[in-house]
PDB file of N, CA, C, O and CB in Angstrom:
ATOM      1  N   UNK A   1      37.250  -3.770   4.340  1.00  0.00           N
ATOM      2  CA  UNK A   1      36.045  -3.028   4.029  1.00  0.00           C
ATOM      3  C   UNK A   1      34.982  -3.353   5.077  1.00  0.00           C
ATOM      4  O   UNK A   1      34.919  -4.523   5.457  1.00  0.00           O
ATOM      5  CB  UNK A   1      35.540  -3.360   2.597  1.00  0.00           C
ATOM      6  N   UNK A   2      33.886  -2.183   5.743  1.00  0.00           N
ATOM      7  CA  UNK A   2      33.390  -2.492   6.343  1.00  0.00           C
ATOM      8  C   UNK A   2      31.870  -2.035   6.212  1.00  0.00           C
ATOM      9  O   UNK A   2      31.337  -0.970   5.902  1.00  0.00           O
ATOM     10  CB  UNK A   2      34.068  -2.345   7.161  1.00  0.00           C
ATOM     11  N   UNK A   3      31.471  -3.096   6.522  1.00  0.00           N
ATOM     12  CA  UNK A   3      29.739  -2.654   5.813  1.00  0.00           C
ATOM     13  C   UNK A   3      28.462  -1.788   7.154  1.00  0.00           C
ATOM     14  O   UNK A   3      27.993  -2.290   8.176  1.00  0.00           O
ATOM     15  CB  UNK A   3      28.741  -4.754   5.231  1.00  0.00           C
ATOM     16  N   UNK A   4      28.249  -0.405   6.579  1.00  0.00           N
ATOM     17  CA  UNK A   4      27.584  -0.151   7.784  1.00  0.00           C
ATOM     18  C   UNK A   4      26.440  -0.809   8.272  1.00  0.00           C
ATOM     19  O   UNK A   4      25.898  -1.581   7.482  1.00  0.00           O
ATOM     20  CB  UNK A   4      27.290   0.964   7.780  1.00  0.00           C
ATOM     21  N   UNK A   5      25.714  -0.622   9.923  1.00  0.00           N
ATOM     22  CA  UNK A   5      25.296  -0.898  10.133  1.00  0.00           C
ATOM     23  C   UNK A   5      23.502  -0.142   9.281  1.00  0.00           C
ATOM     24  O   UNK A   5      23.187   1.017   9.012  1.00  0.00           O
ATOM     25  CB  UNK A   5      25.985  -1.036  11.186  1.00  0.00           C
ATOM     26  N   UNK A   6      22.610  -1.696   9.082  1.00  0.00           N
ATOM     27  CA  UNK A   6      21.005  -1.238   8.935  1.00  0.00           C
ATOM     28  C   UNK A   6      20.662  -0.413   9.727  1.00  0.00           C
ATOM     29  O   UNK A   6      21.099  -0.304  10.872  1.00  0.00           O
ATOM     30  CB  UNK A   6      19.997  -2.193   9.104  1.00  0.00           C
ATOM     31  N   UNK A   7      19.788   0.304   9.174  1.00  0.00           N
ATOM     32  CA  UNK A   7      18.378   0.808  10.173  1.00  0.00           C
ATOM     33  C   UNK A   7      17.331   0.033   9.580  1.00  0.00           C
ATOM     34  O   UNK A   7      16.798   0.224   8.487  1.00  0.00           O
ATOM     35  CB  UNK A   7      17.866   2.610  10.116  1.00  0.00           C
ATOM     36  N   UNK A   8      17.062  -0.985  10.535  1.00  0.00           N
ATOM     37  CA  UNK A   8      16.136  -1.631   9.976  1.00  0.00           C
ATOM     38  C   UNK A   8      14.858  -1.337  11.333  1.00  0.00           C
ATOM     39  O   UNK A   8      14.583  -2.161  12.206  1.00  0.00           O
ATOM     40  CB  UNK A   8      16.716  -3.305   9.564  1.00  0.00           C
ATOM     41  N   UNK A   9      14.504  -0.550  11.247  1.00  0.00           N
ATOM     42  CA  UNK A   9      13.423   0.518  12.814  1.00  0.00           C
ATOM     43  C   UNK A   9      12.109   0.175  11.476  1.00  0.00           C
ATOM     44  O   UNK A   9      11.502   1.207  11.192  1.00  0.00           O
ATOM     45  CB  UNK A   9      14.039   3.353  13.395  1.00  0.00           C
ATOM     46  N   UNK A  10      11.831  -0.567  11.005  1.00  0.00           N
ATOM     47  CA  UNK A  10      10.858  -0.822  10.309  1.00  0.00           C
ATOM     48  C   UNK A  10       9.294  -1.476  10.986  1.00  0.00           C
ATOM     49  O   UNK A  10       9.417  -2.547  11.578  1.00  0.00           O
ATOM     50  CB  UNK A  10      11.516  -1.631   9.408  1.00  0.00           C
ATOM     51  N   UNK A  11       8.160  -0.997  10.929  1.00  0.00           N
ATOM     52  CA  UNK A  11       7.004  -1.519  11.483  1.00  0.00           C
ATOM     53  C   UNK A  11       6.039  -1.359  10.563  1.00  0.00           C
ATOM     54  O   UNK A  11       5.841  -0.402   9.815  1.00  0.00           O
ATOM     55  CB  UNK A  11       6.642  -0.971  12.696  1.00  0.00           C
ATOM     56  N   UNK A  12       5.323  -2.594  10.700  1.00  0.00           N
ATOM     57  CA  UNK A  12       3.982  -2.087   9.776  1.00  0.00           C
ATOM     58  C   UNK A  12       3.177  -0.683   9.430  1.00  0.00           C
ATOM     59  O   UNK A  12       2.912  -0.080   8.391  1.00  0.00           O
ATOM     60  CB  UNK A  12       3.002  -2.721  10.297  1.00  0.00           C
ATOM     61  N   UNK A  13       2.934  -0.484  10.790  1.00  0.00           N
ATOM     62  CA  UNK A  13       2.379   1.093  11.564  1.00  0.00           C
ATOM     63  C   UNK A  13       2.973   2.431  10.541  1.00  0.00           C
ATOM     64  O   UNK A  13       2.463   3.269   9.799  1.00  0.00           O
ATOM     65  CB  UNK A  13       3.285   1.327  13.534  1.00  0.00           C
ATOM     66  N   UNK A  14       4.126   2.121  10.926  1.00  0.00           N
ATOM     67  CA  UNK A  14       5.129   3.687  10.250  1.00  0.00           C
ATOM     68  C   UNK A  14       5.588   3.148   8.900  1.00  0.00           C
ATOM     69  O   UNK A  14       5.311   3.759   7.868  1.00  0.00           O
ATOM     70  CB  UNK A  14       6.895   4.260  11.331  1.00  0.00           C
ATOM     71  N   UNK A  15       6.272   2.032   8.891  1.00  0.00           N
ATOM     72  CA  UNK A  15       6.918   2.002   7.561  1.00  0.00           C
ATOM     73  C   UNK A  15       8.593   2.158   7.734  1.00  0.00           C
ATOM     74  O   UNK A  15       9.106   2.077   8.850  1.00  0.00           O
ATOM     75  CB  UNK A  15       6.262   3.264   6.623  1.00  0.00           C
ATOM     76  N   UNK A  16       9.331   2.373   6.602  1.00  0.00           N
ATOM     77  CA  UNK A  16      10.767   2.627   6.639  1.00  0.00           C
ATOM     78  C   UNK A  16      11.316   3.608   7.592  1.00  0.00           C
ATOM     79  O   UNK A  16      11.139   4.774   7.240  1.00  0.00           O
ATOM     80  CB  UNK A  16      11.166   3.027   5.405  1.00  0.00           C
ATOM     81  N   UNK A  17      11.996   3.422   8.818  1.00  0.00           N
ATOM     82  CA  UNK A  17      12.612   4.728   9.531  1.00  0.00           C
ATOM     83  C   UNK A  17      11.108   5.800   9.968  1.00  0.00           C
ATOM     84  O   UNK A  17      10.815   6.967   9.708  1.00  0.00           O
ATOM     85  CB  UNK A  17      13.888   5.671   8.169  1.00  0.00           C
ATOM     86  N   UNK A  18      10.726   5.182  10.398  1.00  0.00           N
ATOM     87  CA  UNK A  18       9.303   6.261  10.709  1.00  0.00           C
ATOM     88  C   UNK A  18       8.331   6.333  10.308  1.00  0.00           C
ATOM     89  O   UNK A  18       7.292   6.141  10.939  1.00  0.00           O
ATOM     90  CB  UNK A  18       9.283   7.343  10.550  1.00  0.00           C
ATOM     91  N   UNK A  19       8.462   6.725   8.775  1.00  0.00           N
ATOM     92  CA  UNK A  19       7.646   7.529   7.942  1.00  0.00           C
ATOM     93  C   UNK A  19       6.517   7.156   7.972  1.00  0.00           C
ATOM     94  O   UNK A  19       6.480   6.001   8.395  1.00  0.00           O
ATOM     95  CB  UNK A  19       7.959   7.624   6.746  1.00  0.00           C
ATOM     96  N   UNK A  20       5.615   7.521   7.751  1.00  0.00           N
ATOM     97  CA  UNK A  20       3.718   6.672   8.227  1.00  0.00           C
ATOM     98  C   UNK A  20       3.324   6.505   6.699  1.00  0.00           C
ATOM     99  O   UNK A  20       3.564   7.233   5.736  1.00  0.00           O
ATOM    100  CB  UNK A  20       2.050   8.078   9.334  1.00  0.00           C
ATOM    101  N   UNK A  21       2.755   5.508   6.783  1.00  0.00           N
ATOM    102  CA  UNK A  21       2.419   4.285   5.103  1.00  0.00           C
ATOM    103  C   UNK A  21       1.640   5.017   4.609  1.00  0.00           C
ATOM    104  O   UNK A  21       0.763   5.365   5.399  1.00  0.00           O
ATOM    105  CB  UNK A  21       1.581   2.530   5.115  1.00  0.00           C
ATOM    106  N   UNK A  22       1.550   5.468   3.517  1.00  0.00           N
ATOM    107  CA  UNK A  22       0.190   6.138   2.652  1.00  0.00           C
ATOM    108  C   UNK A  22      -0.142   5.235   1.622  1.00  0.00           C
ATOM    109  O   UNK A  22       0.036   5.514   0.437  1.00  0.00           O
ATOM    110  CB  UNK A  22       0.453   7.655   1.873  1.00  0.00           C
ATOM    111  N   UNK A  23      -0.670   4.042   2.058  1.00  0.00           N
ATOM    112  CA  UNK A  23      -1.238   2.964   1.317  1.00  0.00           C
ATOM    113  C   UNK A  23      -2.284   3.271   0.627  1.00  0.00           C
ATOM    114  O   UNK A  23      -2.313   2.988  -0.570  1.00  0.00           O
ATOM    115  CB  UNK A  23      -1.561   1.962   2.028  1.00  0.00           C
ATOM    116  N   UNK A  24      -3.786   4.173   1.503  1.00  0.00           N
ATOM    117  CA  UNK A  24      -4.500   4.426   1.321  1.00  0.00           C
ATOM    118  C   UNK A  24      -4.651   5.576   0.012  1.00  0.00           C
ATOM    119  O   UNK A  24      -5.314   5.636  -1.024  1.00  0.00           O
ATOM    120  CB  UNK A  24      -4.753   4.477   2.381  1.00  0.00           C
ATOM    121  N   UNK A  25      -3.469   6.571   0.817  1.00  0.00           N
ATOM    122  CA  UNK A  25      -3.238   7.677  -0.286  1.00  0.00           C
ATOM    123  C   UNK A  25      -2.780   6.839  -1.950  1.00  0.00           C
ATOM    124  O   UNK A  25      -3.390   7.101  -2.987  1.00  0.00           O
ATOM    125  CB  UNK A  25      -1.741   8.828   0.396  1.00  0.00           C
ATOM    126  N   UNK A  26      -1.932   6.110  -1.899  1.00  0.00           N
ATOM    127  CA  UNK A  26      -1.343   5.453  -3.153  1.00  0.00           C
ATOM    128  C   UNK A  26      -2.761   5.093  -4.127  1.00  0.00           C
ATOM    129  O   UNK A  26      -2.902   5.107  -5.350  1.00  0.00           O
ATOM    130  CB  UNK A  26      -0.352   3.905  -2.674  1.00  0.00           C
ATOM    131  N   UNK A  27      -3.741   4.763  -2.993  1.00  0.00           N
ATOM    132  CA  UNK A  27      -4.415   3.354  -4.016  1.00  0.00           C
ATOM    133  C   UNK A  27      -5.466   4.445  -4.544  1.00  0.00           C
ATOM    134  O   UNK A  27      -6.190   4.120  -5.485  1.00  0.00           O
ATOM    135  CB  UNK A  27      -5.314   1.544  -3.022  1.00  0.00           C
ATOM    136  N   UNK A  28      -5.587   5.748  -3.971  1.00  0.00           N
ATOM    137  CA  UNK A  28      -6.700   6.798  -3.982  1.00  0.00           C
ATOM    138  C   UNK A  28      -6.063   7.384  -5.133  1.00  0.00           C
ATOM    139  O   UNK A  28      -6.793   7.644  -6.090  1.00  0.00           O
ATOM    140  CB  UNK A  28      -6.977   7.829  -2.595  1.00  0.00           C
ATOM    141  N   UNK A  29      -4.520   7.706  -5.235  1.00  0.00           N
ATOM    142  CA  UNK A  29      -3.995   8.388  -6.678  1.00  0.00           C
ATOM    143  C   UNK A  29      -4.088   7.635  -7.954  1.00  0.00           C
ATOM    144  O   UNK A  29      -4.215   8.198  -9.041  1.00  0.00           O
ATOM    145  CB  UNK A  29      -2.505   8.715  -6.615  1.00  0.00           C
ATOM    146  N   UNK A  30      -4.022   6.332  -7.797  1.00  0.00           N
ATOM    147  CA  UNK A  30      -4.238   5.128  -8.902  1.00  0.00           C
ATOM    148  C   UNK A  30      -5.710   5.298  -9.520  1.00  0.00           C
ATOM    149  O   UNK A  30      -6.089   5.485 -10.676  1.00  0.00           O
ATOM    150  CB  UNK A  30      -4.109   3.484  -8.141  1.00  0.00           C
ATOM    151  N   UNK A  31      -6.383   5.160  -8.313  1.00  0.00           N
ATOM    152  CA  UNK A  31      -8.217   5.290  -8.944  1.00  0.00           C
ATOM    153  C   UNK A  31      -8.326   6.434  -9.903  1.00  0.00           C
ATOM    154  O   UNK A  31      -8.710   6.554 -11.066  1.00  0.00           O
ATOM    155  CB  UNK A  31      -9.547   5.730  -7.568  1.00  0.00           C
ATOM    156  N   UNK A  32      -7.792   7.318  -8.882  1.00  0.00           N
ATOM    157  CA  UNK A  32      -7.790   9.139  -9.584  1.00  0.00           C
ATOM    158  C   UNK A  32      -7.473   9.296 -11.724  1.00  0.00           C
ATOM    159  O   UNK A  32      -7.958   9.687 -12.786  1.00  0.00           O
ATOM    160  CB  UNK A  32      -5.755  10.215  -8.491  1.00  0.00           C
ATOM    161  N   UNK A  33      -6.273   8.614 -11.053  1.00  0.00           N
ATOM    162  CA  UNK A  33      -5.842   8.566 -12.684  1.00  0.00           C
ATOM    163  C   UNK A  33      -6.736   7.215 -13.734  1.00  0.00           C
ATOM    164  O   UNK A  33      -7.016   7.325 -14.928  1.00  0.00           O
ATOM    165  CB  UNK A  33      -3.858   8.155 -12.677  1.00  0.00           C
ATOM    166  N   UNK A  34      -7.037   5.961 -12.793  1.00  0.00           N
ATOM    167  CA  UNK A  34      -7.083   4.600 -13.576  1.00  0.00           C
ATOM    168  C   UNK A  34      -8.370   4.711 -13.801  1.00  0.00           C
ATOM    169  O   UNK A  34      -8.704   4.206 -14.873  1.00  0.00           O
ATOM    170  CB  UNK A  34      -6.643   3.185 -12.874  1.00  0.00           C
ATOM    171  N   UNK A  35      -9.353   5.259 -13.092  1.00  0.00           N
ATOM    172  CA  UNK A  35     -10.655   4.687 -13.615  1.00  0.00           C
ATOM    173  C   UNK A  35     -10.977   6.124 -15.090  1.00  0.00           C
ATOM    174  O   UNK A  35     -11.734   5.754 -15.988  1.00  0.00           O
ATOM    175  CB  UNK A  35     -12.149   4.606 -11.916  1.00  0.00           C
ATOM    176  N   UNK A  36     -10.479   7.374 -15.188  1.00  0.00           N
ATOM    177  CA  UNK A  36     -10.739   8.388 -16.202  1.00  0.00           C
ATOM    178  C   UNK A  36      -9.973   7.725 -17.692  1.00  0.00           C
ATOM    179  O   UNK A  36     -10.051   7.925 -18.904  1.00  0.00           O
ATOM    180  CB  UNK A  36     -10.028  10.001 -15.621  1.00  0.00           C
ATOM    181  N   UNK A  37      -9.251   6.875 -16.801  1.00  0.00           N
ATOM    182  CA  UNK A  37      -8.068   6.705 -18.347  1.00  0.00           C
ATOM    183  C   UNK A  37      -8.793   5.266 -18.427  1.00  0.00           C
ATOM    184  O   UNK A  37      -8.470   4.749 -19.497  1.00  0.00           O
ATOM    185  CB  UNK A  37      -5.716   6.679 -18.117  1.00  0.00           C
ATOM    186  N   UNK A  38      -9.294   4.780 -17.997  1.00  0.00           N
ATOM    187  CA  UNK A  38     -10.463   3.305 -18.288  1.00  0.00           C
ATOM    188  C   UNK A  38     -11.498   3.849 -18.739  1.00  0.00           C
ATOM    189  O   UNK A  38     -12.122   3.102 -19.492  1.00  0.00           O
ATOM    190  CB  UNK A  38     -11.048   2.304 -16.948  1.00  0.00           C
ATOM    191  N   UNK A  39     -11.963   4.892 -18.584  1.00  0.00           N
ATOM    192  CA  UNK A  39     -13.296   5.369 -19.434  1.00  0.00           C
ATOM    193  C   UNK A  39     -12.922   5.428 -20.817  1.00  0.00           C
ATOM    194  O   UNK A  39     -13.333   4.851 -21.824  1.00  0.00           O
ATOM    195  CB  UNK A  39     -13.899   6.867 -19.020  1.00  0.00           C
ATOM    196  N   UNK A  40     -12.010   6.300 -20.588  1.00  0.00           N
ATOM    197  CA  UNK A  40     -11.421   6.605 -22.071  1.00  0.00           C
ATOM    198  C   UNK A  40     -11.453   5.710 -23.383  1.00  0.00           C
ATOM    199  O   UNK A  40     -12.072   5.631 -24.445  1.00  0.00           O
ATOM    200  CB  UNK A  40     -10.062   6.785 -21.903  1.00  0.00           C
ATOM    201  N   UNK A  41     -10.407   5.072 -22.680  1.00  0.00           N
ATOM    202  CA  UNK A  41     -10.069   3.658 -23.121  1.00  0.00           C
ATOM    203  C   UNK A  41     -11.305   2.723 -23.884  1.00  0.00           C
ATOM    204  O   UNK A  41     -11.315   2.112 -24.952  1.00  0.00           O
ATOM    205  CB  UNK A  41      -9.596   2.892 -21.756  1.00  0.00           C
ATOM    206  N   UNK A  42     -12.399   2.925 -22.747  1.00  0.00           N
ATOM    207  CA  UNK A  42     -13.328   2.115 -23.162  1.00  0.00           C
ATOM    208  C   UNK A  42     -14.192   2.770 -24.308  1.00  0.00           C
ATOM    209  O   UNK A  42     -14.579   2.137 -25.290  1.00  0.00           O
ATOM    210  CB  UNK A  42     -14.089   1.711 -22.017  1.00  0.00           C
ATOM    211  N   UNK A  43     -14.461   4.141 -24.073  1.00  0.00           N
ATOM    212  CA  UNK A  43     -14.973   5.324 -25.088  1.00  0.00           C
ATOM    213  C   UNK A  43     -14.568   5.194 -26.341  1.00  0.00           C
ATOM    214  O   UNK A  43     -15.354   5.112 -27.285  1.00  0.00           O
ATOM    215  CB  UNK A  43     -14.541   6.678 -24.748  1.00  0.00           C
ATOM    216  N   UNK A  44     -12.928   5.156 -26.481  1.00  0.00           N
ATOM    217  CA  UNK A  44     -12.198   4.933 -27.765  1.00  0.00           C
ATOM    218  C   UNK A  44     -12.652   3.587 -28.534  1.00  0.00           C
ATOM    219  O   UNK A  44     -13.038   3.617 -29.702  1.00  0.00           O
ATOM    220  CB  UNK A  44     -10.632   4.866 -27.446  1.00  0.00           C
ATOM    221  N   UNK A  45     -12.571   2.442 -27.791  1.00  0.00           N
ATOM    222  CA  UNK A  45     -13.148   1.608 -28.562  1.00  0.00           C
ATOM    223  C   UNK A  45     -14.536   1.305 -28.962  1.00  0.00           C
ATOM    224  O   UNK A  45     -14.772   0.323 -29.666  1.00  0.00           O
ATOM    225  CB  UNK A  45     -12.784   0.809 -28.212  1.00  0.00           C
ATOM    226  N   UNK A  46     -15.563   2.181 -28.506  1.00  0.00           N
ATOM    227  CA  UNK A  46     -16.808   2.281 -29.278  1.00  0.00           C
ATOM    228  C   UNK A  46     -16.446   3.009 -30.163  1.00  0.00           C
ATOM    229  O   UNK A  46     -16.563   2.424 -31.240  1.00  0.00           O
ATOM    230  CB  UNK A  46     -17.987   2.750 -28.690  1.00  0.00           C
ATOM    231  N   UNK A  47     -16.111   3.867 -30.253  1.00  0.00           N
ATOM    232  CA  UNK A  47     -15.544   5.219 -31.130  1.00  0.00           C
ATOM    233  C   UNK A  47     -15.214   4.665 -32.491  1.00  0.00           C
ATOM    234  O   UNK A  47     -15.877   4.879 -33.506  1.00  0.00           O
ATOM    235  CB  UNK A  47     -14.045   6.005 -30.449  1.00  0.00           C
ATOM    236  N   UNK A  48     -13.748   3.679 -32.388  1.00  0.00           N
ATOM    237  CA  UNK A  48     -13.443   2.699 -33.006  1.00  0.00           C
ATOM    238  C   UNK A  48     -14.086   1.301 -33.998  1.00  0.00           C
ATOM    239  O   UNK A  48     -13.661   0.888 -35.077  1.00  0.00           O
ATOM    240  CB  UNK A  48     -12.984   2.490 -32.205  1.00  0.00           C
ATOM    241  N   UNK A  49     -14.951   0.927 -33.379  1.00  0.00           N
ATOM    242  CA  UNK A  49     -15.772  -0.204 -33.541  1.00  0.00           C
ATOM    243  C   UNK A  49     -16.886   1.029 -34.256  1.00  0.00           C
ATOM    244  O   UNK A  49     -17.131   0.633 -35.395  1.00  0.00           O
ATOM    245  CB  UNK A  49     -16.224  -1.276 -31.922  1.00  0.00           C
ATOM    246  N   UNK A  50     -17.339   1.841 -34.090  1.00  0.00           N
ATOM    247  CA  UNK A  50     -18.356   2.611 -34.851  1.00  0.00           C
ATOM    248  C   UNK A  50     -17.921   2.385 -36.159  1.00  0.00           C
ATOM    249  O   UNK A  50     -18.439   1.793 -37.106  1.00  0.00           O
ATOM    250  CB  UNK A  50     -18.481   4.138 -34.515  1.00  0.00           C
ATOM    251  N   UNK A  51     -16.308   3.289 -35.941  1.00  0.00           N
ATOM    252  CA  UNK A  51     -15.822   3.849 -37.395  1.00  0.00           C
ATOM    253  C   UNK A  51     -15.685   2.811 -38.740  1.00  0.00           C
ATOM    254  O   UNK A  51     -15.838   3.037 -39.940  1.00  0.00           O
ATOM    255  CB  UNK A  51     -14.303   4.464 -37.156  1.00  0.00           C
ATOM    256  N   UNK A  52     -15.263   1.350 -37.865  1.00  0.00           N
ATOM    257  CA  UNK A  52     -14.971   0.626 -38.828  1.00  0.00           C
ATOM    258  C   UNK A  52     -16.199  -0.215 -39.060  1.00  0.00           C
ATOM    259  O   UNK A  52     -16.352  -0.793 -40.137  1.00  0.00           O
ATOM    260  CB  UNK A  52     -13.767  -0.060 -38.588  1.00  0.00           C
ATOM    261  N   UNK A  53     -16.985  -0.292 -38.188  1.00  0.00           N
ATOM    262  CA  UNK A  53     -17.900  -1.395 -38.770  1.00  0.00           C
ATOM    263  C   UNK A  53     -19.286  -0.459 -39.429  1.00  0.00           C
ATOM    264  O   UNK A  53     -20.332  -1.092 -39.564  1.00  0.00           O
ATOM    265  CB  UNK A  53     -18.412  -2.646 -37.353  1.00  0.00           C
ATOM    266  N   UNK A  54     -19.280   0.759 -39.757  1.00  0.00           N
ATOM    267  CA  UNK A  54     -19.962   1.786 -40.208  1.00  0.00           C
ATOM    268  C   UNK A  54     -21.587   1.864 -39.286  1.00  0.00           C
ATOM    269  O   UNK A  54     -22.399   2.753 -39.540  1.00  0.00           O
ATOM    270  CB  UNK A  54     -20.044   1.535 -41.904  1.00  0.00           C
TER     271      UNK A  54
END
């Protein structure tokens, strides 16, 4: 059995085989979604804390 050879053409710069890193993009889709669903979140538990403590 013979194991093929890596492409290991990996650089900080590009990333895996080329491709150019969207680090920036990643952390911009996280905010997008994390800080509306942290409002929420936080909204619900006043919401919460209203209902029960009258």
């Amino acid at each position: 059995m013979t194991v093929p050879p890596s492409n290991s053409s990996t650089t900080p710069e590009s990333g895996p085989a080329g491709a150019p890193r969207r680090s920036g993009l990643i952390v911009f889709a996280w905010l997008w979604v994390g800080l509306p669903l942290a409002y929420g979140v936080y909204e619900l538990v006043l919401k919460a804390k209203q209902l029960f403590t009258g």
